[in-house]
C-alpha positions, 0 to 999 in steps of 0.5 A: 676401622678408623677410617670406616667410623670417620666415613660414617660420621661424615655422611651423618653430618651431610644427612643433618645438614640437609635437614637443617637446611630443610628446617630453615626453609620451612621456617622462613616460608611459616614466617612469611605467610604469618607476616602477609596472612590478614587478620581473621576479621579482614579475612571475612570480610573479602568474599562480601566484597567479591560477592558484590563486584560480581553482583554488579557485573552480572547486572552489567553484563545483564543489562548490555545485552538487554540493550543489545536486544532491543536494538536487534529488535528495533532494527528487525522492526525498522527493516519490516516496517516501510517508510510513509511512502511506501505505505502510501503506495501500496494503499493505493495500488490495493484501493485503486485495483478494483478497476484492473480486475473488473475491465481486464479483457477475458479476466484477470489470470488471461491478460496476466497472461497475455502479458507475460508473453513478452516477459523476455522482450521486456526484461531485455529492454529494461536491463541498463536502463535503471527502470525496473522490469516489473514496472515496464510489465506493469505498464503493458498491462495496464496500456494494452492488456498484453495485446500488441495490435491495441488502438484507443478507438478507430485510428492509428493516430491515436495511443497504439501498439502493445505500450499505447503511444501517440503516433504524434509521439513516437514519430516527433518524442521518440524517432519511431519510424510511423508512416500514419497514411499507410498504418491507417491503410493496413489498419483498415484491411486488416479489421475488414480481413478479420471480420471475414475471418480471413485471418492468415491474410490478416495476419501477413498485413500486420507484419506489413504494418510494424514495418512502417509503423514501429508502435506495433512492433512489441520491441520496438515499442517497449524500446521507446517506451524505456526511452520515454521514461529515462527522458522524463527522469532527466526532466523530472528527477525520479522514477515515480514521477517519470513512470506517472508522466507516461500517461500525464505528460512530461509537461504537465506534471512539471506544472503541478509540481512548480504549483505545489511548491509555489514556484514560477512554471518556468522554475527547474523541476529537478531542483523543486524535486530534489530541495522538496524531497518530492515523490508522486506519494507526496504530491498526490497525498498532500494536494487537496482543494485547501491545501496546494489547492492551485497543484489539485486544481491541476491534477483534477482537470486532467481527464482519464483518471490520470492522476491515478495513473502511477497507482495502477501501475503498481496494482499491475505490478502486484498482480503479475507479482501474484500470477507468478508466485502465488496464483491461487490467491489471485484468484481467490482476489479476482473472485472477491473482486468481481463479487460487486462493483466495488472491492468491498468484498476484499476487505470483508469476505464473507467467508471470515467477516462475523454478520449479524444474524438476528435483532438480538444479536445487534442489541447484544453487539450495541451492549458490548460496544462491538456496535456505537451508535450513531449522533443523535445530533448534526450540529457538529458532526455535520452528519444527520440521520434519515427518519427512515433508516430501520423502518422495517423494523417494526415488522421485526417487532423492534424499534428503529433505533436498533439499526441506528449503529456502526462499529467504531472504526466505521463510524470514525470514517464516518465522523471524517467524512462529515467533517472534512466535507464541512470543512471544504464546502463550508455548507451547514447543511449536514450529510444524510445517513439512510442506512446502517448496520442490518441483520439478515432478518431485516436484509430479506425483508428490505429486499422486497421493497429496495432493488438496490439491496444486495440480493446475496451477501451484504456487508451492511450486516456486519455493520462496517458499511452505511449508506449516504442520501446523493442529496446536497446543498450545493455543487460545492458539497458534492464535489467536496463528498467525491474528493474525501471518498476518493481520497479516503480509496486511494488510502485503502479505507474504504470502497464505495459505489454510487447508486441512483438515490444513495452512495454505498460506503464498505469500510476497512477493519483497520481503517479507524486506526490508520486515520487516527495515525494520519490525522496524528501525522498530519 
């Protein structure tokens, strides 16, 4: 009984214990959340704090990616926008192409054609040479419209073959193999066989004939050609200016590029080219009659439109670019084209260009600034106005001065031309306006008297086209007005075509701004 009592009073002992160790610990733990536990004033004050900092760093966080999208956004424009140069090349291979369409034999979509036949023989060529295969392609197009057997003229000793070299060229440059008394021998029967539609005999005498003469064999020319372009690049530093020597002459652009940086002729054109950063962008665009005038000097005597060479291959380019990918709107282009002597249709088809229909329509136009009127004074536009322009007005029951307006840009590009004209000629006498904007009203009735008129669509009535008198106060004049407007083509702005009495000017919609951004680079 007594050892029974004595167990229990033990484990209530042990019980109590527990519990007081368990008082302890509590106790203690109260104590020191009393001893760290701030004040009820400073506890308030702590979410406003956090609430702060974490303002702030929302604003941060908010503010690093703005930052960072406008640098994505800067980037992606920077990768879309293309450099000066760039710019200037597609311009002028888009201004300058109205040529390609309008003599390329059997029309456009047929050399294009014709061309791409030796698309595997160029490819094979231009690989490991650093010359790309659409240039090469770009330039049989332009030399012989695809057709392997092309002469310039009667002779063999002229330009031949599917790249059009000299026979002086390819026999002396180039190493081809040219036996020139038998070529012209074959060349003789073969056109006396096709004549007589003998064309089989015809045939094996031109297989003959690119056995002793390699211009009219299509690899061998194409070969020669690659080597003619990566001997000029070791002369002159660049592609562009290798591809624009294959027409001008090695020679004579190394000339016109020691006269634009006013070196000796004997100086290192490479150094020239790689110290001055030269492409053929450059030294086409800033060469004029004042300014490297000795280089433009240089430029202009060359004869067959060569210092345009460069720019038409690069409207070759584009068009085999378009007969591959997107044929239909090539020939949608070669319709536009083949519509004038000029590519003003291009710029402004008839089908998307808003014309004006009545007289009230250019009053309303003239009233909402879609049309400005011309300076009334030449003093310092150096640009007058022809007492004739709008006399069929009053058969219209209207005033003259109704037709007497351009849109703005036109008559921005207007305004250069008067100006920049003066500055080169230095002639007070002021450049006539015979016309302006028309209506259709006025357009059918001018086509009664004018011949010149155009018989369909005429971009004088949308008012981005004005015609000027070929009347000047000297030869200087003259040739100054043909600089600014080839120049003014070359830069996709404009295109024009001479008739007898007049020069008719077609103006691109953005052509106001891109001369204010050229003038602005200038």
């Amino acid at each position: 009984m007594a050892s029974a009592l004595l167990a229990r009073w033990q484990e209530d002992l042990r019980a109590l214990g527990y519990w007081a160790a368990a008082a302890a610990v509590a106790l203690s733990a109260a104590s020191a959340y009393a001893l760290v536990r701030p004040p009820s004033g400073a506890r308030a004050a702590a979410p406003a704090h956090h609430h702060k900092t974490v303002k702030r760093h929302r604003q941060h966080v908010r503010r690093v990616h703005r930052k960072k999208r406008i640098r994505v956004r800067r980037a992606r424009r920077r990768a879309v926008r293309p450099s000066a140069t760039v710019q200037l090349q597609r311009d002028a291979a888009t201004g300058l192409a109205h040529v390609l369409f309008s003599r390329s034999p059997g029309g456009i979509t047929a050399t294009a054609e014709r061309v791409t036949r030796y698309r595997r023989l160029i490819d094979a060529q231009a690989r490991g040479s650093d010359f790309g295969a659409n240039t090469l392609e770009g330039i049989v197009f332009l030399e012989s419209a695809g057709y392997s057997d092309a002469i310039a003229g009667s002779d063999p000793v002229a330009a031949s073959g599917l790249t059009q070299i000299v026979a002086q060229t390819g026999a002396g440059f180039l190493h081809m193999r040219v036996d020139l008394r038998r070529s012209r021998k074959l060349t003789f029967r073969i056109r006396r066989l096709e004549a007589r539609g003998k064309l089989r005999r015809a045939e094996r005498l031109a297989a003959v004939r690119r056995q002793v003469d390699q211009r009219f064999d299509p690899a061998d020319a194409l070969a020669a050609t690659v080597r003619y372009l990566t001997i000029a690049r070791g002369y002159l530093g660049r592609d562009d200016l290798a591809v624009a020597s294959y027409h001008m002459g090695i020679g004579n652009l190394q000339g016109v590029i020691a006269r634009w940086a006013g070196a000796p002729l004997d100086a290192s054109t490479t150094r020239l080219v790689r110290a001055e950063r030269i492409s053929y962008a450059k030294l086409f665009f800033t060469s004029a009659p004042d300014r490297h005038a000795r280089a433009w000097a240089r430029l202009n005597a060359l004869a067959d439109d060569t210092r345009n060479y460069y720019w038409k291959v690069l409207a070759a380019e584009r068009i085999m670019w378009l007969y591959r990918h997107d044929p239909s709107a090539l020939e949608s282009e070669a319709w536009l084209q083949d519509q004038k002597n000029s590519a003003e249709e291009v710029m402004h088809p008839r089908t998307h260009t808003l014309r004006f229909v009545r007289p009230k329509d250019i009053a309303r136009a003239e009233r909402r600034h879609t049309l400005v009127p011309l300076p009334s004074s030449s003093r310092k536009t150096y640009i007058a106005v022809s007492p004739f322009l709008g006399q069929m007005a009053h058969r219209l029951h209207h005033r003259r001065s109704l037709y007497r307006a351009l849109r703005p840009g036109t008559l921005d590009v207007l305004l250069y031309i008067g100006e920049r004209v003066h500055e080169l000629s230095s002639s007070k006498r002021p450049l006539l306006v015979t016309s302006a904007v028309r209506d259709l009203h006025y357009q059918r009735l001018l086509k009664r008297v004018n011949e010149n008129a155009a018989r369909g669509y005429s971009v004088h009535t949308t008012g981005y086209a004005f015609d000027l008198a070929r009347s000047y106060s000297s030869r200087r004049q003259a040739a100054a007005l043909q600089f600014v407007l080839d120049r003014l083509e070359a830069l996709n702005l404009i295109a024009y075509i001479k008739e007898p009495e007049a020069i008719h000017v077609a103006v691109a919609s953005h052509a106001g701004r891109r001369l204010r951004a050229l003038r602005a680079d200038a």
